[in-house]
mmCIF file as Biopython writes it, N, C-alpha, C and O atoms, coordinates in Angstrom:
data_model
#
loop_
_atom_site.group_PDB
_atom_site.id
_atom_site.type_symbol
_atom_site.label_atom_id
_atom_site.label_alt_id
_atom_site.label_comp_id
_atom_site.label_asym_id
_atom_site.label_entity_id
_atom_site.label_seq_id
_atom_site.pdbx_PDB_ins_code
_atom_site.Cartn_x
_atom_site.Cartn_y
_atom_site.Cartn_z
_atom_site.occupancy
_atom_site.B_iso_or_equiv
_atom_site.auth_seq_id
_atom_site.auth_asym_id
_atom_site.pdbx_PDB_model_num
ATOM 1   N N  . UNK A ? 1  ? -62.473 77.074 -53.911 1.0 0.0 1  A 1 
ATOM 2   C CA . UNK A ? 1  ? -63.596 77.001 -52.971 1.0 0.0 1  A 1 
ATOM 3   C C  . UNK A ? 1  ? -63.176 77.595 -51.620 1.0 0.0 1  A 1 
ATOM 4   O O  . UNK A ? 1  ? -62.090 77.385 -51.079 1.0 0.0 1  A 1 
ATOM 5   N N  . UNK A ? 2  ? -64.328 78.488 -51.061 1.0 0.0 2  A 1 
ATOM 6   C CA . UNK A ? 2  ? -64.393 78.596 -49.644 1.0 0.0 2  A 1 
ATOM 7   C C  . UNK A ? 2  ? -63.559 77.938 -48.552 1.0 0.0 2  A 1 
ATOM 8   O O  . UNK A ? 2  ? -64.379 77.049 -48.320 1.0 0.0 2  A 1 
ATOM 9   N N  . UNK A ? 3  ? -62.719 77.720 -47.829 1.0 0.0 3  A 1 
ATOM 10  C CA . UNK A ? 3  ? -62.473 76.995 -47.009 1.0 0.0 3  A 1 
ATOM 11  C C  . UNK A ? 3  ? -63.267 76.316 -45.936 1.0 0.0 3  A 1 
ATOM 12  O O  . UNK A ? 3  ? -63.204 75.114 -45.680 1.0 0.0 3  A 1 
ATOM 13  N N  . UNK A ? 4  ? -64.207 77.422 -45.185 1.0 0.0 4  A 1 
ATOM 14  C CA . UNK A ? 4  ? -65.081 77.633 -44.706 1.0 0.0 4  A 1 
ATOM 15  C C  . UNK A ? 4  ? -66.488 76.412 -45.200 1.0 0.0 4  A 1 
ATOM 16  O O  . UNK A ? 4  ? -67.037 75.554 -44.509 1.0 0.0 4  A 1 
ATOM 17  N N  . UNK A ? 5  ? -66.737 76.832 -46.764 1.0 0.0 5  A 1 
ATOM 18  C CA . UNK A ? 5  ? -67.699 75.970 -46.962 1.0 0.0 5  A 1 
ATOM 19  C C  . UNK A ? 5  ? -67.027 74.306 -47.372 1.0 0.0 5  A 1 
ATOM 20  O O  . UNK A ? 5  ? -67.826 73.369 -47.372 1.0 0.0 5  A 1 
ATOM 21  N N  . UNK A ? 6  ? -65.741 74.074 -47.663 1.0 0.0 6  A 1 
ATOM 22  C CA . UNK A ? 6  ? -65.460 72.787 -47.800 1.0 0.0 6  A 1 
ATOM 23  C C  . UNK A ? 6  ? -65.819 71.787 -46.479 1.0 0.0 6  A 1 
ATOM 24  O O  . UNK A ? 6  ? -66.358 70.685 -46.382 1.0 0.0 6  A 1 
ATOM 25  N N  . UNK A ? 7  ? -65.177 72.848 -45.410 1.0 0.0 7  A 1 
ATOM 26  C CA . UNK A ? 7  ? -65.437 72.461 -43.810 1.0 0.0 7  A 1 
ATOM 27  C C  . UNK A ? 7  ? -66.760 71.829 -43.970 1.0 0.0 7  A 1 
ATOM 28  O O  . UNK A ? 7  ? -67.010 70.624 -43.933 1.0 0.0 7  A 1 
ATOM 29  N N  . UNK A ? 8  ? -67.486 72.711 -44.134 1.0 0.0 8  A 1 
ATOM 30  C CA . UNK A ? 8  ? -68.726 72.565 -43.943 1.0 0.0 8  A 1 
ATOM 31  C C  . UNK A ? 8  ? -69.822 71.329 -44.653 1.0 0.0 8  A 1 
ATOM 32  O O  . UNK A ? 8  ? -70.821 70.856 -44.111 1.0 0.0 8  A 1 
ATOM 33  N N  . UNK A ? 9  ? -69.219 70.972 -46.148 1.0 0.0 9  A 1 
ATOM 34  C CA . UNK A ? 9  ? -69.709 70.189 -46.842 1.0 0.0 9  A 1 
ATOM 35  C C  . UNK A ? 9  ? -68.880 68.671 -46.220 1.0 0.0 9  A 1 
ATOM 36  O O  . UNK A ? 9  ? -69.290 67.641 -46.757 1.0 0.0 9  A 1 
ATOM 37  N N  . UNK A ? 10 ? -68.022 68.535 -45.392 1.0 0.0 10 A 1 
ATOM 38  C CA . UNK A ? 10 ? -67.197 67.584 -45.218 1.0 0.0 10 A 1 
ATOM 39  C C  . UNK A ? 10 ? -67.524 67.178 -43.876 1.0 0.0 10 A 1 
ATOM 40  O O  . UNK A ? 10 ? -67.214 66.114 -43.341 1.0 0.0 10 A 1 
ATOM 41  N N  . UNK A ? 11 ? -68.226 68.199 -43.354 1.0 0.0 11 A 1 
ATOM 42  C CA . UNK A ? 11 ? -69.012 67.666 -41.718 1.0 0.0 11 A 1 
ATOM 43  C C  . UNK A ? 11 ? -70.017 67.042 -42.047 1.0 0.0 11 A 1 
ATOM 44  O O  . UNK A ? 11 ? -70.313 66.002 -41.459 1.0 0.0 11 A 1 
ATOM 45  N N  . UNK A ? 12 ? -71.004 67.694 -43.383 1.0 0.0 12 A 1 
ATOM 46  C CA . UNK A ? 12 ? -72.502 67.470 -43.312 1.0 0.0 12 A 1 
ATOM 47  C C  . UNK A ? 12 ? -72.244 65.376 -44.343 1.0 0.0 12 A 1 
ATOM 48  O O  . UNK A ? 12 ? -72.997 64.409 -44.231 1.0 0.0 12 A 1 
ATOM 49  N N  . UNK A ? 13 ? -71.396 65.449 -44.883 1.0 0.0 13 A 1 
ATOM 50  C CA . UNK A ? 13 ? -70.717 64.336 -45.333 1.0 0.0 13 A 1 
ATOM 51  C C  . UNK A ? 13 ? -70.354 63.251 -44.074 1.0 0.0 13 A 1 
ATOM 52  O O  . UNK A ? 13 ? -70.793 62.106 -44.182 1.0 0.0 13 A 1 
ATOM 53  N N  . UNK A ? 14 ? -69.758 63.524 -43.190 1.0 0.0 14 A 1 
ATOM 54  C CA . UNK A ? 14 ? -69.183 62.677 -42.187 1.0 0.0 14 A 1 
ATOM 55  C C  . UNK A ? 14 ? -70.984 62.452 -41.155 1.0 0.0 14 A 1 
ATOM 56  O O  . UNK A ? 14 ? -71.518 61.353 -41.006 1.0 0.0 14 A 1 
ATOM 57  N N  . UNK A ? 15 ? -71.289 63.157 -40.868 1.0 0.0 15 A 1 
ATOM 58  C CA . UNK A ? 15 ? -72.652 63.240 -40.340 1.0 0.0 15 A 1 
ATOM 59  C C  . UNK A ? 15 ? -73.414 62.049 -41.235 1.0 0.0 15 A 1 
ATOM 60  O O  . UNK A ? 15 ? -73.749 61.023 -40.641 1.0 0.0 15 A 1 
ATOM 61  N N  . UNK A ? 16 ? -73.707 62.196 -42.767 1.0 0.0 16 A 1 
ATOM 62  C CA . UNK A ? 16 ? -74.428 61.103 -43.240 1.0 0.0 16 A 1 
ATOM 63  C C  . UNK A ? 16 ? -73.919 59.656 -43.136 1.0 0.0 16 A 1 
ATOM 64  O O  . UNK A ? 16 ? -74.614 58.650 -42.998 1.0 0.0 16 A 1 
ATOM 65  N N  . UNK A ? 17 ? -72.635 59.728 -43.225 1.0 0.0 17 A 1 
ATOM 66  C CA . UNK A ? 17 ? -71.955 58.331 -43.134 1.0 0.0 17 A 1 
ATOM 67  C C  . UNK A ? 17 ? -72.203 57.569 -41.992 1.0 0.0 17 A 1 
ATOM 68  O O  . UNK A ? 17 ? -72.331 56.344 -41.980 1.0 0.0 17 A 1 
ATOM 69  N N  . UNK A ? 18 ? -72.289 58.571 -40.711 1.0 0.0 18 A 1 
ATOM 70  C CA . UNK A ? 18 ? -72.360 58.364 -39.298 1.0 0.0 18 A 1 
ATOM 71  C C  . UNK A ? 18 ? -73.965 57.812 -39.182 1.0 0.0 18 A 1 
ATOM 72  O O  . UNK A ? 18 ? -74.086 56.875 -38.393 1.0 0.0 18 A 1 
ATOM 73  N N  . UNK A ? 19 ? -75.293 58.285 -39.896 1.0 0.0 19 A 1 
ATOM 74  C CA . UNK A ? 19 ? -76.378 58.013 -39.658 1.0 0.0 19 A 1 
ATOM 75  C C  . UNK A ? 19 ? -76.339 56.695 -40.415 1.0 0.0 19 A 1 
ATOM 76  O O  . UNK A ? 19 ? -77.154 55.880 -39.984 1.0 0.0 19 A 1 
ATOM 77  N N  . UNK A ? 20 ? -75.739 56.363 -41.239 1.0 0.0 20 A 1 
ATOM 78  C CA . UNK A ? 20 ? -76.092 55.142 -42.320 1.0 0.0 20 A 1 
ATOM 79  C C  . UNK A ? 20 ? -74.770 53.864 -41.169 1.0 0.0 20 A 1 
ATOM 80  O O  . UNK A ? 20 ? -74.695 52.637 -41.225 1.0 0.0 20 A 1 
ATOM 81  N N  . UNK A ? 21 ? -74.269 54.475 -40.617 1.0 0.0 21 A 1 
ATOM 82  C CA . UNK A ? 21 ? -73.579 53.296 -39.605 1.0 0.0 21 A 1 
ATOM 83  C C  . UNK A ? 21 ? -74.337 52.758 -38.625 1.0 0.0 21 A 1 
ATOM 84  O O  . UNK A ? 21 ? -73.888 53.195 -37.566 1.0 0.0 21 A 1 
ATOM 85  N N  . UNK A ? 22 ? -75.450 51.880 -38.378 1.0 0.0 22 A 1 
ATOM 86  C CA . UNK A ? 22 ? -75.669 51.695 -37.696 1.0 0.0 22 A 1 
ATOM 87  C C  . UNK A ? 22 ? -75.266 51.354 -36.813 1.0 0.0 22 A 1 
ATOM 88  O O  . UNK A ? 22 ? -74.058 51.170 -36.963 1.0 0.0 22 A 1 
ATOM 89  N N  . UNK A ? 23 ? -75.924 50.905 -34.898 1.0 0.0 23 A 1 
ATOM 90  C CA . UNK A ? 23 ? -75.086 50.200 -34.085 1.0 0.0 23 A 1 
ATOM 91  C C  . UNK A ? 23 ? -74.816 48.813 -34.730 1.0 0.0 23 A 1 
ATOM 92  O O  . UNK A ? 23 ? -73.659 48.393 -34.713 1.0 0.0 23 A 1 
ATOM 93  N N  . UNK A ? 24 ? -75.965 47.950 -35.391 1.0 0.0 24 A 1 
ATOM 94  C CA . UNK A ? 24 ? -75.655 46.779 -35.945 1.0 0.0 24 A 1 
ATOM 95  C C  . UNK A ? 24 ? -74.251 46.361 -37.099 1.0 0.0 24 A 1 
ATOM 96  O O  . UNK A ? 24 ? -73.396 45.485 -36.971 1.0 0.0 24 A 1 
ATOM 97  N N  . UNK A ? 25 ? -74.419 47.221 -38.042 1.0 0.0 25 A 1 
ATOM 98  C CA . UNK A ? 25 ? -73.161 47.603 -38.403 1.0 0.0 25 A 1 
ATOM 99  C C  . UNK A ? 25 ? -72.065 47.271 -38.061 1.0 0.0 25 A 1 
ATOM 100 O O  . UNK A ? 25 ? -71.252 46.436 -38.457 1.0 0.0 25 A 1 
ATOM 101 N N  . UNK A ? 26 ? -72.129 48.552 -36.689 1.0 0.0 26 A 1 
ATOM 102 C CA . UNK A ? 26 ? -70.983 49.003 -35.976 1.0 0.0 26 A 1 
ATOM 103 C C  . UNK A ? 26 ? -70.331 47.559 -35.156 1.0 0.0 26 A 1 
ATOM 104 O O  . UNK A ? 26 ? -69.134 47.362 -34.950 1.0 0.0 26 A 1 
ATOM 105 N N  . UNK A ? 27 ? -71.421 46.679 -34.782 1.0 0.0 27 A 1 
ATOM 106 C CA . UNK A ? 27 ? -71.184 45.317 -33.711 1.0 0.0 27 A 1 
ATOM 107 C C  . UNK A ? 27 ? -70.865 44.581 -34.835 1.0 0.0 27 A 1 
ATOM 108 O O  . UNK A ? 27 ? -70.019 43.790 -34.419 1.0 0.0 27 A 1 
ATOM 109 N N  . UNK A ? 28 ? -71.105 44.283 -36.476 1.0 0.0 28 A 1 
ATOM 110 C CA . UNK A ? 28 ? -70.394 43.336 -37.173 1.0 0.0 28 A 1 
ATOM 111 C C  . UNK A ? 28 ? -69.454 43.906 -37.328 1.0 0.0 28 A 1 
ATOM 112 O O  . UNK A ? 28 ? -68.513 43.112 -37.358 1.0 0.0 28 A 1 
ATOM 113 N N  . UNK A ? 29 ? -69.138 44.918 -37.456 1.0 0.0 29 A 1 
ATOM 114 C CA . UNK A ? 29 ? -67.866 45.244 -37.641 1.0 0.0 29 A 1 
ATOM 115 C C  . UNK A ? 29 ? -66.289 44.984 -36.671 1.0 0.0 29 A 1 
ATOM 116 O O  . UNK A ? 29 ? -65.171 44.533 -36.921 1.0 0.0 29 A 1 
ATOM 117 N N  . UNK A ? 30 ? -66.851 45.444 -35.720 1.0 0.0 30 A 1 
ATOM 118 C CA . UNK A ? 30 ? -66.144 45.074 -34.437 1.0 0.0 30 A 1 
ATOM 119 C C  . UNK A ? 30 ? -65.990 43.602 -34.248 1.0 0.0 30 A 1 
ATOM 120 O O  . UNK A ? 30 ? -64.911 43.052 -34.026 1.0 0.0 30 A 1 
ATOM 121 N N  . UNK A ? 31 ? -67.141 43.005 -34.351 1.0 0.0 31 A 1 
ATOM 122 C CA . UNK A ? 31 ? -66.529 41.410 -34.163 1.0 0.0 31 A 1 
ATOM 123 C C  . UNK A ? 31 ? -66.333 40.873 -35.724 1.0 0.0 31 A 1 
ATOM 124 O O  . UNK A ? 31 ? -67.234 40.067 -35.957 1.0 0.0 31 A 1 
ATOM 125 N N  . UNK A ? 32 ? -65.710 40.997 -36.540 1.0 0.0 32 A 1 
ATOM 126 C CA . UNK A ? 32 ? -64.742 40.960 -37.692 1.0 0.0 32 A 1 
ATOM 127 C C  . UNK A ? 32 ? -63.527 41.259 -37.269 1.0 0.0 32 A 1 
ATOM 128 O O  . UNK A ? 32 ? -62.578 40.533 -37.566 1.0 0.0 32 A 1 
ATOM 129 N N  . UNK A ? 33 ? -63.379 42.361 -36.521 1.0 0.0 33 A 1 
ATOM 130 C CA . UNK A ? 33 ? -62.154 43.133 -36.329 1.0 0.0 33 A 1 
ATOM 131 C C  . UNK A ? 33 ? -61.346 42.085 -35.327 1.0 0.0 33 A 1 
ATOM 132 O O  . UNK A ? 33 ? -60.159 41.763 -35.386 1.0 0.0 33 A 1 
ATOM 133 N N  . UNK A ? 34 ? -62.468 41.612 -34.293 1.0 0.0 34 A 1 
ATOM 134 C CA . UNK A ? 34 ? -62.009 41.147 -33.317 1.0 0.0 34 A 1 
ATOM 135 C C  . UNK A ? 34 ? -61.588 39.370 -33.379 1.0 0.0 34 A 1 
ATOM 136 O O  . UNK A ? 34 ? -60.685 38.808 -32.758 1.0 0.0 34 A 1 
ATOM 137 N N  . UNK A ? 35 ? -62.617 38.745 -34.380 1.0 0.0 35 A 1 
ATOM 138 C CA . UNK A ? 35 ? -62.180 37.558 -34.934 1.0 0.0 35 A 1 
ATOM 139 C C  . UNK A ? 35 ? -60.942 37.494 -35.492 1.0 0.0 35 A 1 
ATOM 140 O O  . UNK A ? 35 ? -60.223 36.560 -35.138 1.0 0.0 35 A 1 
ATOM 141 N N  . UNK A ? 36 ? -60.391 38.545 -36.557 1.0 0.0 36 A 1 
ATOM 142 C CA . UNK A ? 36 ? -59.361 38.311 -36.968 1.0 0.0 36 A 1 
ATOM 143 C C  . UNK A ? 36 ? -57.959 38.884 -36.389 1.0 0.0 36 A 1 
ATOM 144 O O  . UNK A ? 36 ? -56.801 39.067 -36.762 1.0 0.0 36 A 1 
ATOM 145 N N  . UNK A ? 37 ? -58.562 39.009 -35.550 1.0 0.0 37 A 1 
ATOM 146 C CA . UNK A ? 37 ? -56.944 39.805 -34.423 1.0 0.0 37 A 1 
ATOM 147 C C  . UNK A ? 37 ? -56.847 38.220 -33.548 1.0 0.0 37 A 1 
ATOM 148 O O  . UNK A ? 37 ? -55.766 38.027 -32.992 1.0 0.0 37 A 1 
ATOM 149 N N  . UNK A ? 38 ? -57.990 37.025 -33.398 1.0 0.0 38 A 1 
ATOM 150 C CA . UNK A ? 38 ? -57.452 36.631 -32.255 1.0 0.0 38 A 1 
ATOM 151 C C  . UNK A ? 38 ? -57.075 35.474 -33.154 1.0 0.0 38 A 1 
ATOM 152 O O  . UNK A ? 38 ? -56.619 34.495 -32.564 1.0 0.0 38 A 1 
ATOM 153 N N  . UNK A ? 39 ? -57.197 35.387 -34.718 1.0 0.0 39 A 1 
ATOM 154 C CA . UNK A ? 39 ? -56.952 34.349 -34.886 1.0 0.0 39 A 1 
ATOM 155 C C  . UNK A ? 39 ? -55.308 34.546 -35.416 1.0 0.0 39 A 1 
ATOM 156 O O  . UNK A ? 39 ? -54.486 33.632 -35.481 1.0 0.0 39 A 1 
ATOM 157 N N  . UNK A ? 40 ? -55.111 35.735 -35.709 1.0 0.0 40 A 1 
ATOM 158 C CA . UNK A ? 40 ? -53.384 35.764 -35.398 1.0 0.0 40 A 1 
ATOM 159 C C  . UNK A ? 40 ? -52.867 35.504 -34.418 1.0 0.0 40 A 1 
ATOM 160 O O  . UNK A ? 40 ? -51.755 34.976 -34.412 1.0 0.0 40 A 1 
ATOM 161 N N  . UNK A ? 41 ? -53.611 35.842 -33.181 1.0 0.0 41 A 1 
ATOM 162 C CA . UNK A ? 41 ? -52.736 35.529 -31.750 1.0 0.0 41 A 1 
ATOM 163 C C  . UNK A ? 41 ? -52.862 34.081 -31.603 1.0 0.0 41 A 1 
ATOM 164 O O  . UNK A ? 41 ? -51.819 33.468 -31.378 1.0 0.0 41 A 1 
ATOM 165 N N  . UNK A ? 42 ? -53.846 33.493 -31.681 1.0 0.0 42 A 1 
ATOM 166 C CA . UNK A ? 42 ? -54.008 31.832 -31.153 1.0 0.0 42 A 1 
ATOM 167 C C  . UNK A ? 42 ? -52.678 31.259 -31.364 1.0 0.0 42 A 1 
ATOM 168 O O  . UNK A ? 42 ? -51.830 31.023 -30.504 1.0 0.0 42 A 1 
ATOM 169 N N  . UNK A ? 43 ? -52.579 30.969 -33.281 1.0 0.0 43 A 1 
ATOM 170 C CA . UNK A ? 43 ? -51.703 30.637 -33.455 1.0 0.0 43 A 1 
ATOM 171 C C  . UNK A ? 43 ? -50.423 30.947 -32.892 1.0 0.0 43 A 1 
ATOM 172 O O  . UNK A ? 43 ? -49.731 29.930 -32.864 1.0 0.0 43 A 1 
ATOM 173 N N  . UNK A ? 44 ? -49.857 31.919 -32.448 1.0 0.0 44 A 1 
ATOM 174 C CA . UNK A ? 44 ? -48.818 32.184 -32.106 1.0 0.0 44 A 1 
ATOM 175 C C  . UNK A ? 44 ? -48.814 31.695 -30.567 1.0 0.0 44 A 1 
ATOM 176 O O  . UNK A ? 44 ? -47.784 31.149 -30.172 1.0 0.0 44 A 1 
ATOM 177 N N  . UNK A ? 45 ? -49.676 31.820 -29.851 1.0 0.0 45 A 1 
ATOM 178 C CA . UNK A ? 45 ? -49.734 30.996 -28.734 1.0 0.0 45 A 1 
ATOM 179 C C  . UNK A ? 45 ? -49.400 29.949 -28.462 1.0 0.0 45 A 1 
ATOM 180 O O  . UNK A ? 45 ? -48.915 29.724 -27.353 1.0 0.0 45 A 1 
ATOM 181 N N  . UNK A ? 46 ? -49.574 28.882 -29.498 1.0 0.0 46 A 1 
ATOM 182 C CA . UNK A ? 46 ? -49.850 27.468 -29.302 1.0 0.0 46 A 1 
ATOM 183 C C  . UNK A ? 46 ? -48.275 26.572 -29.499 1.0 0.0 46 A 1 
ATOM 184 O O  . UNK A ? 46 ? -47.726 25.633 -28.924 1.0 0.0 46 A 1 
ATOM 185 N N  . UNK A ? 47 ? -47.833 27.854 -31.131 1.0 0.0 47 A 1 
ATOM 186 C CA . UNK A ? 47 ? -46.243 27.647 -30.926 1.0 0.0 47 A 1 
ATOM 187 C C  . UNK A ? 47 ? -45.645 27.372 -29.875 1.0 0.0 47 A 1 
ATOM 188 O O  . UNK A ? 47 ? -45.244 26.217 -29.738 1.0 0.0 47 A 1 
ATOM 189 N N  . UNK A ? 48 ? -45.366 28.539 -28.629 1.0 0.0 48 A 1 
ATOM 190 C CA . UNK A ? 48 ? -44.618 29.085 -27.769 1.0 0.0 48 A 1 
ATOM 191 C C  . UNK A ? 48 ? -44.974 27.853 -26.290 1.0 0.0 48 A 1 
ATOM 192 O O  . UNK A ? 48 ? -44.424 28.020 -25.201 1.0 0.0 48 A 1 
#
């Protein structure tokens, strides 16, 4: 294949993924991310 057109099929790919992410999505996602980062730190806090 084309190089050119792989580019091309792999933007128009990243583009759909990007429309189907919503912001809502995007905010559960983030606070998932962010729940489980602080519940590693707590604990280690409480040790110390």
């Amino acid at each position: 294949m084309d190089p050119k057109l792989t580019i091309l099929i792999i933007l128009i790919g990243a583009v759909i993924v990007l429309s189907h992410l919503t912001e809502e999505n995007l905010g559960r996602m983030r606070r998932q991310f962010v729940d489980r980062r602080w519940r590693k730190l707590v604990p280690l806090r409480r040790r110390s």
